[in-house]
C-alpha positions in Angstrom: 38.8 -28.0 10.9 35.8 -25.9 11.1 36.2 -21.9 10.0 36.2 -19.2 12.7 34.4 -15.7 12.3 37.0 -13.1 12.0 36.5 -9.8 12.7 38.0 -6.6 10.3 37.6 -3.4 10.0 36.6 -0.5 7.4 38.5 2.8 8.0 36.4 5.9 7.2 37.5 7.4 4.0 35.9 10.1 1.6 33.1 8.0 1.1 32.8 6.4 4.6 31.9 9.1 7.4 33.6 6.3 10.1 35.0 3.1 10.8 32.8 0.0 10.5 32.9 -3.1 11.8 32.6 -6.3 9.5 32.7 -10.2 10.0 33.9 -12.9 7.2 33.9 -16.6 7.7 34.9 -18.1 4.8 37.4 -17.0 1.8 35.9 -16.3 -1.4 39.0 -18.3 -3.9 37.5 -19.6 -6.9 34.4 -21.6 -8.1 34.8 -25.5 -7.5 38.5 -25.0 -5.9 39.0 -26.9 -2.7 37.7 -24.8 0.7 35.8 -22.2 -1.7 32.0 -21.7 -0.2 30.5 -23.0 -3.9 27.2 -22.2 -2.0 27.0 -19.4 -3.1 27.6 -19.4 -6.9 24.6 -22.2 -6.5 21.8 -20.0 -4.7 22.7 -17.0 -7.6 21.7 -19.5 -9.6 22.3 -17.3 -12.7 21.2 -19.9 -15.3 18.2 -21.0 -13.5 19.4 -24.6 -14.0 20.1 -26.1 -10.7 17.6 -28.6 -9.6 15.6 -28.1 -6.2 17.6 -30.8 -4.4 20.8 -28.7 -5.0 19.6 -25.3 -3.9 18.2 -26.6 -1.1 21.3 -28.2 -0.2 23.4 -24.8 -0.8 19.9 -23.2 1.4 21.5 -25.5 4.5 24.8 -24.2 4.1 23.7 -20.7 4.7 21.2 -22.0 7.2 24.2 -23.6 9.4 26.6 -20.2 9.5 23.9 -17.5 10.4 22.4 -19.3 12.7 26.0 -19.5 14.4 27.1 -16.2 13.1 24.5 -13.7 14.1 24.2 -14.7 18.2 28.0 -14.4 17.8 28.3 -11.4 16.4 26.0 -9.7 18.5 27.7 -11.6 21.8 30.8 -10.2 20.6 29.9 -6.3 19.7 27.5 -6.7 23.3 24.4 -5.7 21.0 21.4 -6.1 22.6 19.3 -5.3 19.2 20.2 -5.6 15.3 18.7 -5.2 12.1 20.0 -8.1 9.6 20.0 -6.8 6.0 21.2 -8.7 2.7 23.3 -7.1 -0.4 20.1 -7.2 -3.3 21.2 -9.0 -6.2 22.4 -7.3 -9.3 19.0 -7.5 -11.4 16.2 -5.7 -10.1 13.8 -8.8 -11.3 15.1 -12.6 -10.1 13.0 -15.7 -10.1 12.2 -16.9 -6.6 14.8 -19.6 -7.6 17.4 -17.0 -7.8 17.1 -15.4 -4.3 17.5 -18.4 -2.1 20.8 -16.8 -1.0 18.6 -14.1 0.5 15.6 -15.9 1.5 17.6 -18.7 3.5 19.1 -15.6 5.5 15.9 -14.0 6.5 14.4 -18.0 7.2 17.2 -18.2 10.1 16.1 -14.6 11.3 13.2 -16.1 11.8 14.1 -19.0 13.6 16.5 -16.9 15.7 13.3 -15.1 16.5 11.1 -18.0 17.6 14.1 -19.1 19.7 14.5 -16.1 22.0 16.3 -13.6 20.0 13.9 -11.0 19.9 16.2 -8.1 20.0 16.8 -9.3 15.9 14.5 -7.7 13.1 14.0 -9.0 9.8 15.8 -5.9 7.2 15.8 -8.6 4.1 13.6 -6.3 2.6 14.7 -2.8 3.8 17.0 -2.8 0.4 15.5 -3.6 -2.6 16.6 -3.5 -6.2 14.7 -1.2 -8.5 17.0 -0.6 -11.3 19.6 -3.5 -12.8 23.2 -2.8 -13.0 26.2 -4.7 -14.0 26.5 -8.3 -12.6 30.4 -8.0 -12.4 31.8 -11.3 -12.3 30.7 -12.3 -15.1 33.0 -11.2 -18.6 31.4 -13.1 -21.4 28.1 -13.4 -22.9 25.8 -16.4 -21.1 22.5 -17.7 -23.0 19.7 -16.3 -21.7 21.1 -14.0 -19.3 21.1 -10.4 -20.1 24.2 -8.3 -18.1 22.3 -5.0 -19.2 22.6 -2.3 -16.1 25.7 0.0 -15.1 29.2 -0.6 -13.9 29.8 0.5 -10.2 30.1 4.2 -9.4 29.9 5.7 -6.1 26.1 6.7 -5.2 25.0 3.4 -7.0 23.2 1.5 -4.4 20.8 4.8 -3.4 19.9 5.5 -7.3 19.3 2.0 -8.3 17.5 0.7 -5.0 14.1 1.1 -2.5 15.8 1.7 0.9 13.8 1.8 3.9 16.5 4.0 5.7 14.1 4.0 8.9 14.0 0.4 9.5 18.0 0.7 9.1 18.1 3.6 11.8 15.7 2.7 13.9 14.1 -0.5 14.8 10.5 -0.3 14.1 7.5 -3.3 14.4 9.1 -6.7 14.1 7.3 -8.2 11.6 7.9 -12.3 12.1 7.2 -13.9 8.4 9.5 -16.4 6.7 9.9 -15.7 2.7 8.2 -18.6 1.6 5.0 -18.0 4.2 5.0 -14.0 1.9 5.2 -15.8 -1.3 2.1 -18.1 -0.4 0.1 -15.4 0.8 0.7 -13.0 -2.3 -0.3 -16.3 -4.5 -3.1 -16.5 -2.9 -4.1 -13.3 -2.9 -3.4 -11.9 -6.4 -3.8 -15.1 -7.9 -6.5 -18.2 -9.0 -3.6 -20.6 -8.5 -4.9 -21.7 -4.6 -8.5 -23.1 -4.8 -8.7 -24.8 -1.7 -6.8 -26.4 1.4 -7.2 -29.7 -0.1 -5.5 -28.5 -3.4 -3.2 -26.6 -2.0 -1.8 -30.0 -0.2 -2.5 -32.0 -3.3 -0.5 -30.0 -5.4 2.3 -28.7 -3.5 4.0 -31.5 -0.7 7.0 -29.1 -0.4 8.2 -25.6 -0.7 10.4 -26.6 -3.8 7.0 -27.5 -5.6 5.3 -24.5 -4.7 8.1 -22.1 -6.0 8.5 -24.4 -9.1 4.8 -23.1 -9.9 5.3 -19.7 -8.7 8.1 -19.2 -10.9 5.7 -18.6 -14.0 3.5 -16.1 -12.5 3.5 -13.2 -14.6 4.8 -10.2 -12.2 4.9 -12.5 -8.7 8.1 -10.8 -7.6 7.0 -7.6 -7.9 3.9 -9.0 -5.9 5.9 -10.5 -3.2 8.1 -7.1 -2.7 4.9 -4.6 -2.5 3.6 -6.6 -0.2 6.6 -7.0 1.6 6.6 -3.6 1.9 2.9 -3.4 3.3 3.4 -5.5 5.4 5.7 -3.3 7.8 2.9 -1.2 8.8 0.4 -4.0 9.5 0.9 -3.8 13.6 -2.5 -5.7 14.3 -0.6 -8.9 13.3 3.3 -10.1 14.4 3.4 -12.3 11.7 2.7 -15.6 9.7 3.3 -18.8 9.1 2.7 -21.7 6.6 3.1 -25.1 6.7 6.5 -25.3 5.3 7.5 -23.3 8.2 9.9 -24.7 11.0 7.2 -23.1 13.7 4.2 -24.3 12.0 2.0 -26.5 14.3 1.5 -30.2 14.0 -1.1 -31.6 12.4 -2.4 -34.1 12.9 -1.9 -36.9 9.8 -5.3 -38.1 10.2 -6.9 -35.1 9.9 -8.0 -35.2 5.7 -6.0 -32.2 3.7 -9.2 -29.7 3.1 -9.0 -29.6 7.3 -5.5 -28.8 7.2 -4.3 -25.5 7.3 -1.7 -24.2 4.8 -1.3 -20.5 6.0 -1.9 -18.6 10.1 -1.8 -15.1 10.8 -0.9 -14.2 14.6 -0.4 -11.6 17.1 0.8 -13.0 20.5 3.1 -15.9 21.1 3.1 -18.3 18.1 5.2 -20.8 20.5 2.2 -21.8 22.3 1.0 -24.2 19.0 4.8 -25.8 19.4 3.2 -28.2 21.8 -0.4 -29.3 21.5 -0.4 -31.9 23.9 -0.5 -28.7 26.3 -3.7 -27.6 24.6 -7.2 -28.1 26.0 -10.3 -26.5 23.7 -13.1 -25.4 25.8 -16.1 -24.7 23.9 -19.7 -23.9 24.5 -22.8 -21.7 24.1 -23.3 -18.0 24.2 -25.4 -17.8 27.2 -24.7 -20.0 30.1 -26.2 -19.6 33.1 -24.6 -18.9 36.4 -24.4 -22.4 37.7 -22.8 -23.5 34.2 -20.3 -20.5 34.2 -19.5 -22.1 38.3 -19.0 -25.1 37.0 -16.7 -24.1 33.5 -14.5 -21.8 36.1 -13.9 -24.8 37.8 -12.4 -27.1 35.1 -10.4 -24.4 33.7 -9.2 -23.3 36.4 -8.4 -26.4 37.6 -6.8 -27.1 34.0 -4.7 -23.9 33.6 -3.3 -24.7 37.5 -1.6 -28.1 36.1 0.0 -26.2 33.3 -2.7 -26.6 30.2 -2.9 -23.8 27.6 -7.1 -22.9 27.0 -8.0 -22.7 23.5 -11.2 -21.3 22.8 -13.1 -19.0 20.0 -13.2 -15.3 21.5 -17.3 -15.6 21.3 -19.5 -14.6 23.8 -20.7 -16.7 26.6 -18.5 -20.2 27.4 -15.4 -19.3 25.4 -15.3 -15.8 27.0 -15.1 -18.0 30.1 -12.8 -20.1 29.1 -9.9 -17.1 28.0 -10.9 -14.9 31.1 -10.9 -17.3 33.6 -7.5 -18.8 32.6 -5.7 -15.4 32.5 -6.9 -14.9 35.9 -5.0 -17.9 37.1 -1.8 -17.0 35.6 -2.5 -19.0 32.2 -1.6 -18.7 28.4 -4.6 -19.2 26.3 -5.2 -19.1 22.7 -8.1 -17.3 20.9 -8.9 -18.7 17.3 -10.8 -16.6 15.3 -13.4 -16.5 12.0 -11.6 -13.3 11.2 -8.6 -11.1 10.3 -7.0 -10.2 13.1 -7.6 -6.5 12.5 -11.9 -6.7 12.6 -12.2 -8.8 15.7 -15.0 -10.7 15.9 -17.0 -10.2 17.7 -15.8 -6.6 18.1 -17.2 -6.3 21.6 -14.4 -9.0 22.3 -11.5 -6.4 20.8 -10.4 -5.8 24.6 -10.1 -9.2 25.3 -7.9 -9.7 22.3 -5.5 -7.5 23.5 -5.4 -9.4 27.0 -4.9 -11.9 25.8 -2.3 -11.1 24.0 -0.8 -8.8 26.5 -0.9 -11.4 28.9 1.4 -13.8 26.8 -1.7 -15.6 25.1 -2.2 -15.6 21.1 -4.8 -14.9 18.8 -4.7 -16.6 15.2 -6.8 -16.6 12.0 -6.7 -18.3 9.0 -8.1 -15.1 7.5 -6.3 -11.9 6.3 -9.9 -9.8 4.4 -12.7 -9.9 5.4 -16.1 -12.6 4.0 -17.4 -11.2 0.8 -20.9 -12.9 1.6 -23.0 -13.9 4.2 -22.8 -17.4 3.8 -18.7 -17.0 3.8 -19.1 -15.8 6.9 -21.3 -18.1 8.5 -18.9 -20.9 6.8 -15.8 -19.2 8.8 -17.1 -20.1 12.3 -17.7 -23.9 11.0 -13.9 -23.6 10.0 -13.0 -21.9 13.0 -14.3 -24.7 15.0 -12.3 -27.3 13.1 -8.8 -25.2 14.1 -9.9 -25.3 18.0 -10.1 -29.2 17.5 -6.9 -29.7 15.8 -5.2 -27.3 17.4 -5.6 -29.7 21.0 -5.2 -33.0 22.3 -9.1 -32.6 24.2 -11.7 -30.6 23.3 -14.3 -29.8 26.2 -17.8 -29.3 25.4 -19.3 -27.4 28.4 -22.9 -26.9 27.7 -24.8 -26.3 24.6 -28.7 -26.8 22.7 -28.8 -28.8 20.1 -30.9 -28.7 16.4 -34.0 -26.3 16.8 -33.2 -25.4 20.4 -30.8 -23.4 19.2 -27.4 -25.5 18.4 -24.5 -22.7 19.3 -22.4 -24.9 16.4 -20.2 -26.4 19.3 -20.8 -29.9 17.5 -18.5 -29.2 14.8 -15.9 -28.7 17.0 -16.7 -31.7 19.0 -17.3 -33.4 15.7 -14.1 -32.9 14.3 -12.1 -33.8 17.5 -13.9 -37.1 17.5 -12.7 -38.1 14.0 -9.6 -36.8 14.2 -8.7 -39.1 17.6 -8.6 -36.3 19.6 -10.3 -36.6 23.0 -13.6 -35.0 22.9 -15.3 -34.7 26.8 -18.6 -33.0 27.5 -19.6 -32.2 31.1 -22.2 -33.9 32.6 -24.3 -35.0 35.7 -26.6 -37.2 35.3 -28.4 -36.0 38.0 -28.4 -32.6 37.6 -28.1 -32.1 34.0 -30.4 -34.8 32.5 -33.4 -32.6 31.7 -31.6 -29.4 31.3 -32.2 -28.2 27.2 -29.0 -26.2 27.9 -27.0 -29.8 28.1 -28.9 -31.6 25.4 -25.6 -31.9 23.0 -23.3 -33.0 25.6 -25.8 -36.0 26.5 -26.9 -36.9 23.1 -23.1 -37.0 22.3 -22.5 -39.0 25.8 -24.9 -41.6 24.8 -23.9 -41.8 20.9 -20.4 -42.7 22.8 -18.8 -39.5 20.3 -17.8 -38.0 23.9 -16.9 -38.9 27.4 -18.3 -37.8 30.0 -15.8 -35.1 31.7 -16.6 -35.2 35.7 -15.0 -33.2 38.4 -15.8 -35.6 41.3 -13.8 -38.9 40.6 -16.3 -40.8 43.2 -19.0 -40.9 40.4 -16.9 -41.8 37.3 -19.0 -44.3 35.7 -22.7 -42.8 36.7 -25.2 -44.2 34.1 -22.9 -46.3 32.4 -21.0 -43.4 30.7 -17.5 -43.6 29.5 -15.6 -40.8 32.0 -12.8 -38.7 32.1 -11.8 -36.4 34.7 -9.2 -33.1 34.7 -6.4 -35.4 35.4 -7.3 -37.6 32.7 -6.5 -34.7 30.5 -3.7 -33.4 31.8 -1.8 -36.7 31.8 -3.1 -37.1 28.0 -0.4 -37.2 25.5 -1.5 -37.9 21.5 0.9 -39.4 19.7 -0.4 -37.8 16.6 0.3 -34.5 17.8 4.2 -34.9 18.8 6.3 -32.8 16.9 9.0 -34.6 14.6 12.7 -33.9 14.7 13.2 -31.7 11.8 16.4 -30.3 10.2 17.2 -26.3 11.1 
């Protein structure tokens, strides 16, 4: 029969200025004896000799009681917020295999998080060791394990640790970022080790691969906990996530690994990429005229009224369109941009940002520094445009030049949607539109059968032997490709 949560409590005493309230589960009785939690002997790992398979065993043990735990404890003590904080280890410096204890904790924060618990922050790294002490359990000499620090005295915890006493008074910015997502980011940004996207995937197929590597990174750890640190005041972002995450979006298998992302920074509500088969991309150029902007309001509006999410660039002109015109009608849309979320681009577009995410909408980046050349940052709106087309089952092309009329760079996005087997849809009238420079991309694209022609009337599906699709068509679209798999917690 399953363990209850007990409750007990700690009297004040000369130490302890009043009671407290505590929670146990499980019995600690002895290493490998029957009922004892053996988890956690495994995730100290003190040897560094358990293999990935086990710790990530002893990783879903944890997982499975503070997910249960935490909404239970805070049901019981009718807390509306909490900070969840972990006991450091005893060393001041552990391998990233030797903190899995900690990190699976602060993963189920996170989860708890993305699930509606908003009232939890993350404290994993509000105490930090700084100084080792005595590991006390352990009374004989162990190869390769040094048991150099002091035996417990009153006062220890406060000389030998960083403690962010704020975050444990008062519950500051919730930063949302799962342990592995900080480790990547720190790798990549301290380190040659990440070349590229497609590396990245070649190399490392799971998070037990990627800390196997990490684990010989001279200094890493003390990486990973200065920028945990630095992270806490960076409010122009809620979070991040990588693709070993829980929340990380689908991608789509067919799309080849240098397209696929590894790492997302965000600001707004990440739960809008948990279903993409709600996302429509609507893209276009910088300086449509009034009849196109009539004619875009139209098919987002009429999108965003049967429950599609917008997804769109943040640049001037047709994606400007695209965000406004969807909040107006009530909707959620997401903004991807070609920079970090705290240098908006382009920066007369910062308000809009904020709308957007004000209005429950999200803005995302791939980037956390800025380009360090011109032609880096001409490169991040071509890979901008590849994240609008993965990141939705249809991309729309409303109007754009194309070659030396002045392409806008809406064909890579239509590009990449087409050889992903996403929908990609350009709207046209052949009666209108046909010598219009404005609409020269959507027709070549329409006649080179790499788009469908998107119409609003369905009495003239068909005109000039096009392929069409109208607004129904995409709402009632549902990729495959882009279903989200049962996954373990």
């Amino acid at each position: 029969m399953e363990q209850l949560i007990r409750r007990f409590t700690l009297s004040s005493n000369e130490y302890l200025s009043r009671d407290c309230v505590g929670y146990y589960r499980d019995l600690y009785l002895r290493f490998r004896e029957p009922g004892n939690p053996d988890f956690l002997n495994t995730l100290k790992n003190t040897l560094n000799n358990y293999c990935p398979s086990v710790l990530k065993s002893a990783r879903q043990e944890v997982y499975d009681r503070v997910k249960r735990d935490i909404p239970d404890i805070m049901k019981a003590e009718k807390l509306e917020e909490a900070v969840v904080a972990v006991v450091p280890r005893s060393k001041a410096l552990m391998s990233p295999n030797q903190l899995g204890f900690r990190d699976a904790v602060q993963e189920c924060v996170r989860i708890l998080q993305a699930n509606g618990y908003s009232g939890i922050t993350d404290g994993i790294s509000c105490i930090m060791r700084h100084t080792n002490t005595k590991t006390t359990h352990i009374h004989k000499n162990l190869p390769g394990f040094d048991n150099c620090g002091s035996e417990p005295y009153v006062g220890i915890t406060n000389d030998t640790c960083h403690i962010n006493a704020d975050l444990l008074i008062e519950k500051g910015h919730n930063m949302n970022i799962s342990p592995i997502a900080l480790k990547i980011w720190a790798v990549h940004n301290t380190t040659s080790r990440i070349t590229t996207r497609k590396s990245f995937h070649d190399n490392w197929k799971t998070e037990d691969e990627f800390l196997t590597m990490m684990s010989d990174i001279p200094n890493i750890d003390d990486v990973v906990h200065d920028l945990s640190v630095a992270v806490d005041d960076m409010d122009w972002m809620d979070g991040a996530v990588c693709c070993f995450d829980a929340d990380f979006p689908v991608i789509n298998e067919s799309a080849p690994k240098g397209d696929r992302p590894y790492l997302l920074f965000y600001k707004g509500a990440l739960s809008l990429l948990s279903d993409l088969n709600r996302n429509v991309a609507v893209i276009g150029y910088t300086t449509p005229n009034e009849d196109i902007m009539a004619r875009e309001s139209k098919i987002v509006e009429q999108l965003v009224q049967r429950g599609q999410h917008i997804v769109s660039g943040l640049a001037k002109g047709c994606d400007a369109i695209g965000h406004t015109v969807c909040m107006d009608y009530g909707g959620k849309t997401i903004a991807i941009l070609p920079s970090p979320l705290n240098a908006i681009s382009p920066a007369d577009h910062r308000d809009m940002a904020h709308q957007i995410i004000e209005k429950g909408g999200l803005v995302i980046s791939e980037y956390y520094n800025g380009p360090r050349s011109r032609n880096e940052a001409i490169n991040r709106y071509v890979e901008r445009d590849r994240l609008q087309a993965l990141f939705a089952k249809a991309v729309v092309l409303i109007a754009s030049y194309e070659g030396r009329d002045g392409d806008s760079g809406s064909r890579h996005a239509m590009g990449k949607a087409y050889s992903y087997g996403h929908l990609a849809c350009a709207m046209y009238d052949e009666t209108t539109d046909s010598e219009v420079l404005e609409m020269k991309l959507n027709r070549n694209l329409i006649s080179r059968q790499k788009a469908r022609q998107l119409v609003t009337i369905p009495s003239v599906v068909g005109a000039a032997g096009y392929t069409s699709v109208t607004v129904d068509d995409l709402v009632g679209l549902v990729n495959p490709a882009l279903e989200a798999q049962q996954k373990l917690f």
